[in-house]
BASE-123158 format. One record per residue: x, y, z of N, C-alpha, C, CB in turn; residue in three letters. Coordinates in nm, 3 decimals. Glycine has a CB too. Layout:
BEGIN
NODE  n_east  n_north  n_up  ca_east  ca_north  ca_up  c_east  c_north  c_up  cb_east  cb_north  cb_up  type
NODE  X  Y  Z  X  Y  Z  X  Y  Z  X  Y  Z  ala
...
// end
This chain:
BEGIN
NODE  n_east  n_north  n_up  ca_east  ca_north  ca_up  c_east  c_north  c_up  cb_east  cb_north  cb_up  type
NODE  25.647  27.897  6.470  25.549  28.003  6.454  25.459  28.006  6.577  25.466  27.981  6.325  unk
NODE  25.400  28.129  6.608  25.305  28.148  6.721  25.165  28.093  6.668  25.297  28.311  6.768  unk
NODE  25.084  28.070  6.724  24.960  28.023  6.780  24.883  28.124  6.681  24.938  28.039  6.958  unk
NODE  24.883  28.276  6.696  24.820  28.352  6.621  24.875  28.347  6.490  24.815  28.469  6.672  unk
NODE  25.003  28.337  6.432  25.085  28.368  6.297  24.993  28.229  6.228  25.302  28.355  6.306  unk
NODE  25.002  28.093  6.310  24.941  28.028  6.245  24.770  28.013  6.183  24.982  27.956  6.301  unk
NODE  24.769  28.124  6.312  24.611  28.133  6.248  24.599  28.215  6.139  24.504  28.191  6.345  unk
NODE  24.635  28.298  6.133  24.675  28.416  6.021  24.674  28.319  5.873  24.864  28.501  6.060  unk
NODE  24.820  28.225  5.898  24.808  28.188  5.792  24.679  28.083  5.740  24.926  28.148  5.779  unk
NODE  24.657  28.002  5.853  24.550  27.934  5.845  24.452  28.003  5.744  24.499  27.916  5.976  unk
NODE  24.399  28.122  5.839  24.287  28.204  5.779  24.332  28.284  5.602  24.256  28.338  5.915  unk
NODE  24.429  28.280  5.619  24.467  28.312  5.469  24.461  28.193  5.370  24.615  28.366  5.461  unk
NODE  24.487  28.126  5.375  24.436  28.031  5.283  24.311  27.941  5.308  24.537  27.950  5.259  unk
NODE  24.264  27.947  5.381  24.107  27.912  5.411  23.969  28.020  5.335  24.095  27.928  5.596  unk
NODE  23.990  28.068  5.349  23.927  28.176  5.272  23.908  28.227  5.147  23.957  28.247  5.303  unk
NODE  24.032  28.229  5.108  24.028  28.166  4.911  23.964  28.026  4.882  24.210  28.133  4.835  unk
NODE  23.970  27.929  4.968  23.966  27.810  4.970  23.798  27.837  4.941  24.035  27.732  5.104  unk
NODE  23.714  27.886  5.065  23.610  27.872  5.090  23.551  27.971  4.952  23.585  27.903  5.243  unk
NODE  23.596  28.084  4.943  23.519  28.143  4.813  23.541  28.044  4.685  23.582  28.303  4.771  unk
NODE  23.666  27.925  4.645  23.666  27.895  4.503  23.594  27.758  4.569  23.830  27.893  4.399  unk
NODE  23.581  27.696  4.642  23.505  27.585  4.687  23.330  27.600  4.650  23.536  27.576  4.853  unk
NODE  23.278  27.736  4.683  23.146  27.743  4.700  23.111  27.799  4.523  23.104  27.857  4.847  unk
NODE  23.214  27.810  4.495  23.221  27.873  4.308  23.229  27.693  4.265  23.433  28.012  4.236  unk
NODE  23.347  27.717  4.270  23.318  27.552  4.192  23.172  27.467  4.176  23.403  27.441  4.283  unk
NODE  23.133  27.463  4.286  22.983  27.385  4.378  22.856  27.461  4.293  22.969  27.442  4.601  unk
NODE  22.901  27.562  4.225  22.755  27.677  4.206  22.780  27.657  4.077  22.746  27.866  4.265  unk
NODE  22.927  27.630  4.002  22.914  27.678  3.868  22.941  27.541  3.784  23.022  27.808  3.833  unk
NODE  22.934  27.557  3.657  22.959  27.450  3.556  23.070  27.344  3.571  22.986  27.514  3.437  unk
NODE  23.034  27.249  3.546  23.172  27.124  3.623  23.248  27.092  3.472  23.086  26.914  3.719  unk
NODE  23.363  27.061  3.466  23.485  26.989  3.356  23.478  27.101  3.300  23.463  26.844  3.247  unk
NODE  23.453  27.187  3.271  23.538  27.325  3.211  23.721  27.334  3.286  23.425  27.499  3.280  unk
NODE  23.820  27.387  3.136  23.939  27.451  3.197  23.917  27.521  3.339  23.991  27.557  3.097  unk
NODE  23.870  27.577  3.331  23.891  27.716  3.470  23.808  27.591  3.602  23.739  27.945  3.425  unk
NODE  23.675  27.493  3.587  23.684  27.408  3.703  23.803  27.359  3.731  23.605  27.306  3.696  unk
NODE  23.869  27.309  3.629  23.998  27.223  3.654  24.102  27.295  3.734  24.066  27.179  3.519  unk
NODE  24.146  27.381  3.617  24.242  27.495  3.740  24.235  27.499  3.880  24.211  27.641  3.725  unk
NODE  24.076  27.586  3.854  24.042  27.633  4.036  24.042  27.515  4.116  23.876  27.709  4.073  unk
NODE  23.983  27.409  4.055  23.974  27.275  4.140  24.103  27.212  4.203  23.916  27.165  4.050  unk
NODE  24.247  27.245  4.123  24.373  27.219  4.181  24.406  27.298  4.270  24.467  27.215  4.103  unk
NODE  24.396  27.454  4.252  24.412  27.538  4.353  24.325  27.519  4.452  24.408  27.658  4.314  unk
NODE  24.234  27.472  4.513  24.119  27.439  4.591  24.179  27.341  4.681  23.994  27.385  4.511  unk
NODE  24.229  27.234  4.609  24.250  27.106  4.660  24.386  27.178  4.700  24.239  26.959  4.558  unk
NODE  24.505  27.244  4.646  24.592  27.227  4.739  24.603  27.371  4.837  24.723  27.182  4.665  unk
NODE  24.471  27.490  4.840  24.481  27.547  4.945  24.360  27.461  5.046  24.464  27.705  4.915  unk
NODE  24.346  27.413  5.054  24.304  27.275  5.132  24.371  27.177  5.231  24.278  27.194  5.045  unk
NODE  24.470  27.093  5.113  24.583  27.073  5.186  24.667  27.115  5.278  24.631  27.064  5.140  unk
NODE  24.701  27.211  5.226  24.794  27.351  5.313  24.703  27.399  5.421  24.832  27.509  5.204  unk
NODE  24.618  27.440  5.438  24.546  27.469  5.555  24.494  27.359  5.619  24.447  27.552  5.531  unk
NODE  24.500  27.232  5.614  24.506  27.111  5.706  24.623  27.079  5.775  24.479  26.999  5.639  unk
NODE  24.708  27.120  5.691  24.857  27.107  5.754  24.863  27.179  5.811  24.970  27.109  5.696  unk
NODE  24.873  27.271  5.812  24.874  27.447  5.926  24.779  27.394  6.035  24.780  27.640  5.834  unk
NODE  24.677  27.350  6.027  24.582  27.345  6.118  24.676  27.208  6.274  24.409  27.279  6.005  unk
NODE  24.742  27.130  6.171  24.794  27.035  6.258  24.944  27.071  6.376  24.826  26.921  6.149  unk
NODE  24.974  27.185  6.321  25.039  27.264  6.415  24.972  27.383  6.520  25.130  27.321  6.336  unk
NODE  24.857  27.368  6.526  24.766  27.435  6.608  24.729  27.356  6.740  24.643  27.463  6.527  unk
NODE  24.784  27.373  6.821  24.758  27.301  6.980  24.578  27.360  6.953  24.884  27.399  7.168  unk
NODE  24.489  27.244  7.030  24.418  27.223  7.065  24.343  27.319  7.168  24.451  27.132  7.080  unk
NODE  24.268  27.394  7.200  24.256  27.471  7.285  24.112  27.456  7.366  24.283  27.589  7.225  unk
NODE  24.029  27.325  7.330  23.921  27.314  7.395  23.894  27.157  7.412  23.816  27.393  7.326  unk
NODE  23.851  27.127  7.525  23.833  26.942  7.469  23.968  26.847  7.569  23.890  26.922  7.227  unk
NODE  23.937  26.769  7.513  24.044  26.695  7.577  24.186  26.687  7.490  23.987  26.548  7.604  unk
NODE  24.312  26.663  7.487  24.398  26.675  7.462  24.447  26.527  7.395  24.448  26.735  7.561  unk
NODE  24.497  26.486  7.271  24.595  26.367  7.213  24.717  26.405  7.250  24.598  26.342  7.055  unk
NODE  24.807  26.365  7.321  24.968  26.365  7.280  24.990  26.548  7.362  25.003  26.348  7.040  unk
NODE  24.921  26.560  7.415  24.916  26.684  7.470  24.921  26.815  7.356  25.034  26.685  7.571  unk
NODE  24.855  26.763  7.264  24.838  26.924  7.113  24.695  26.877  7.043  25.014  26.923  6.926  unk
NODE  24.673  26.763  7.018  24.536  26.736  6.943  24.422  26.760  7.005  24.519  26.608  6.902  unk
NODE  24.314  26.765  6.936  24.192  26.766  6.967  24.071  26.721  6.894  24.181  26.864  6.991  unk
NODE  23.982  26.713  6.913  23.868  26.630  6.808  23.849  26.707  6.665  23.696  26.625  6.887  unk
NODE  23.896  26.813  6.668  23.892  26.929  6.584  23.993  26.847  6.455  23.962  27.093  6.673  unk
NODE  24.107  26.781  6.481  24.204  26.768  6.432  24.154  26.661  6.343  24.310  26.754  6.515  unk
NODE  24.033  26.591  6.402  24.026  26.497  6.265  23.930  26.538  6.134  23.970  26.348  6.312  unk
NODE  23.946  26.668  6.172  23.861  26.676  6.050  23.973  26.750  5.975  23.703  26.757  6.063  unk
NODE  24.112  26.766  6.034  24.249  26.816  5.918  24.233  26.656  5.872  24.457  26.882  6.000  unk
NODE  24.264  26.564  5.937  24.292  26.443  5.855  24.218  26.370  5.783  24.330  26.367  5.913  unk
NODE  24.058  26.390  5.829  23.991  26.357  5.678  24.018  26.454  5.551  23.830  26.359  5.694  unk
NODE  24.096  26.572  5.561  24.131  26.669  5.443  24.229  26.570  5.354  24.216  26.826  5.500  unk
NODE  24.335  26.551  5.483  24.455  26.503  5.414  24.414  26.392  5.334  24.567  26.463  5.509  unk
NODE  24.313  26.278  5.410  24.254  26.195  5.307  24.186  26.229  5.164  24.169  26.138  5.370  unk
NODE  24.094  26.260  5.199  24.006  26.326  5.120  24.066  26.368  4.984  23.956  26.439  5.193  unk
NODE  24.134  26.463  4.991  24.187  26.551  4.866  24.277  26.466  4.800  24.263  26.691  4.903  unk
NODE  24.322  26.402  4.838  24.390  26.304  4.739  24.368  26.221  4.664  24.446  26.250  4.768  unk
NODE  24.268  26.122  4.732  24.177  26.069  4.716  24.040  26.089  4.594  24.160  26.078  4.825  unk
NODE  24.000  26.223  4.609  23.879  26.268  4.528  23.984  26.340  4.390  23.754  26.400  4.634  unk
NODE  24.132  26.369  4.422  24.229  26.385  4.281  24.220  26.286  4.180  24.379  26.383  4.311  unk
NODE  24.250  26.147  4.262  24.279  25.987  4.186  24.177  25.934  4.157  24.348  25.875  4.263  unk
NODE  24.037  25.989  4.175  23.903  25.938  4.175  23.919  26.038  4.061  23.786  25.943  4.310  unk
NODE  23.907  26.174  4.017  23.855  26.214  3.880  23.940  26.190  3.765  23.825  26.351  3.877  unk
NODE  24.068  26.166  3.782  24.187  26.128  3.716  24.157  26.005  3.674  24.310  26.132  3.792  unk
NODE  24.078  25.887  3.732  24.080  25.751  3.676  23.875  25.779  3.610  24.129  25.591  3.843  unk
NODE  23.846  25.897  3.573  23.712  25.949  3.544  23.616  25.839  3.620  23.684  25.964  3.371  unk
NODE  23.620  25.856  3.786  23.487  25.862  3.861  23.428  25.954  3.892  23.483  25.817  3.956  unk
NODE  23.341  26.029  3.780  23.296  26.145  3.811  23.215  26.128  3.957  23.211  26.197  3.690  unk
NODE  23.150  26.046  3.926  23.067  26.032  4.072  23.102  26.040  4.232  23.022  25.911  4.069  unk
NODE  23.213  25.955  4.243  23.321  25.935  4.340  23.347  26.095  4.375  23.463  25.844  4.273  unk
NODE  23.425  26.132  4.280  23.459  26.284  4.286  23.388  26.393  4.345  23.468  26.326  4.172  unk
NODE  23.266  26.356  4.296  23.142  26.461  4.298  23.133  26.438  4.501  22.952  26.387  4.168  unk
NODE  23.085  26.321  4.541  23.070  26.246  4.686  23.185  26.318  4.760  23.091  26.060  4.684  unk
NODE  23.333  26.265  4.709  23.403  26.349  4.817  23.420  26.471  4.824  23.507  26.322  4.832  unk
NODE  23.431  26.563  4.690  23.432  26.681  4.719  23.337  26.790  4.800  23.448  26.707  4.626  unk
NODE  23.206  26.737  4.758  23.074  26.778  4.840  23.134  26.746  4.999  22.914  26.667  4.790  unk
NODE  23.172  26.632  4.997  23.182  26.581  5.152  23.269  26.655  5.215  23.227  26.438  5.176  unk
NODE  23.403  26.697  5.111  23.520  26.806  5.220  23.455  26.934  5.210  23.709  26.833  5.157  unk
NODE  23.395  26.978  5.096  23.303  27.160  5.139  23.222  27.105  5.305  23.103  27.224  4.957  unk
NODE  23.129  27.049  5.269  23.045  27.049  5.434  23.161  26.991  5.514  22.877  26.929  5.456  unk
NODE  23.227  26.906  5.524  23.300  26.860  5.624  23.405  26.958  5.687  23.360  26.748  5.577  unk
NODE  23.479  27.005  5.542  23.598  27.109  5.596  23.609  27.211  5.583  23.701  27.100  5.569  unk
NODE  23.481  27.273  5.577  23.466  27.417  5.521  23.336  27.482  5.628  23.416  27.411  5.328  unk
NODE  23.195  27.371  5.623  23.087  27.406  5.722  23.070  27.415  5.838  23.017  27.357  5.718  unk
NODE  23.093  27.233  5.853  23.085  27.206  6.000  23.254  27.229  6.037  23.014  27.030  6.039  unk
NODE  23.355  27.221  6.063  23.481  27.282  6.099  23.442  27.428  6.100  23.606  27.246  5.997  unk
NODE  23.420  27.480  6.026  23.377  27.637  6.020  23.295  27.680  6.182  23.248  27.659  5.866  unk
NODE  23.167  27.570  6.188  23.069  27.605  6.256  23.149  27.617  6.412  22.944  27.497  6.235  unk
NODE  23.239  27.470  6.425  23.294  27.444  6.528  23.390  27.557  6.596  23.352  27.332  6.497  unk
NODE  23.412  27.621  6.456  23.531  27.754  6.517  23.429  27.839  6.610  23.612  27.884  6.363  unk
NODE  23.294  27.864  6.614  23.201  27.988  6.633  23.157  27.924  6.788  23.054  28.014  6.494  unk
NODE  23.242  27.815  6.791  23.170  27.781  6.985  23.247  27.840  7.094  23.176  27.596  7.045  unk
NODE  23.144  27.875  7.191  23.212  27.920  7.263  23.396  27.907  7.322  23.131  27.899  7.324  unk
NODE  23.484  27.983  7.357  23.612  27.942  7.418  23.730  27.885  7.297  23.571  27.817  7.531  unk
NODE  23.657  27.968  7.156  23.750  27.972  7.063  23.782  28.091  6.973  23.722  27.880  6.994  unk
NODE  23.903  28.102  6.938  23.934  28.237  6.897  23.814  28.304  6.805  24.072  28.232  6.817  unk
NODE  23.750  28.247  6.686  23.687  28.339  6.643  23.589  28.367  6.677  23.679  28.340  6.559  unk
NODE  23.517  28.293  6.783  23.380  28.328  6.848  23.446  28.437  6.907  23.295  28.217  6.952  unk
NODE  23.568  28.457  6.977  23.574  28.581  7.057  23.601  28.690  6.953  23.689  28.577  7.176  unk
NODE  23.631  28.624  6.839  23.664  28.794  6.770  23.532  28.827  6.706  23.805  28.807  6.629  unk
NODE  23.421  28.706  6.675  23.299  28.772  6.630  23.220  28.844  6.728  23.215  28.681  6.573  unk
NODE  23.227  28.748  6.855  23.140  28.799  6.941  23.188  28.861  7.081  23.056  28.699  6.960  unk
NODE  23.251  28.885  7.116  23.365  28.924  7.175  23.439  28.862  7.285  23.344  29.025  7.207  unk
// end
């Protein structure tokens, strides 16, 4: 896939992600429909960490000639979401509560924020 297709898809599942992420966070917790959305969350999450890891690097210094500092915040996803699954499954609500908060700001805010710096695609498509 191209560079843009992946962003495409990137941005397609990032975006559902980010609207049922900031729902979850606002609304009533252990209800059916948290649970649901909370699986769909966690694995358009997943999936857009993975997508993200086929994205060459385009600012920064280079890993392996494709990574970038950007990239570890796909792999705290990959951690993360699995992790905060086996944490509410063995009922650590608490645990749960810590990482999930931690991947919204981690992989949703600041990753978000990082896209808006200069000499990256969506700063140029916001700002031109």
């Amino acid at each position: 896939m191209t560079y843009m297709q992946l962003t495409y898809l990137h941005l397609g599942t990032l975006a559902p992600a980010f609207v049922i992420g900031t729902y979850l966070l606002l609304n009533r917790k252990g209800t059916p429909a948290h649970r649901l959305l909370g699986k769909i969350y966690m694995v358009l999450m997943l999936f857009t960490a993975i997508v993200t890891l086929f994205m060459e690097a385009v600012i920064g210094p280079l890993f392996l000639n494709h990574f970038g500092y950007i990239h570890l915040l796909s792999l705290f996803v990959i951690y993360t979401v699995p992790t905060a699954y086996t944490t509410i499954r063995s009922g650590n609500i608490g645990v749960h509560r810590r990482k999930m908060i931690g991947l919204y700001v981690g992989a949703l805010l600041v990753a978000g924020s990082f896209t808006l710096t200069p000499g990256r695609l969506m700063h140029s498509w916001l700002f031109g």
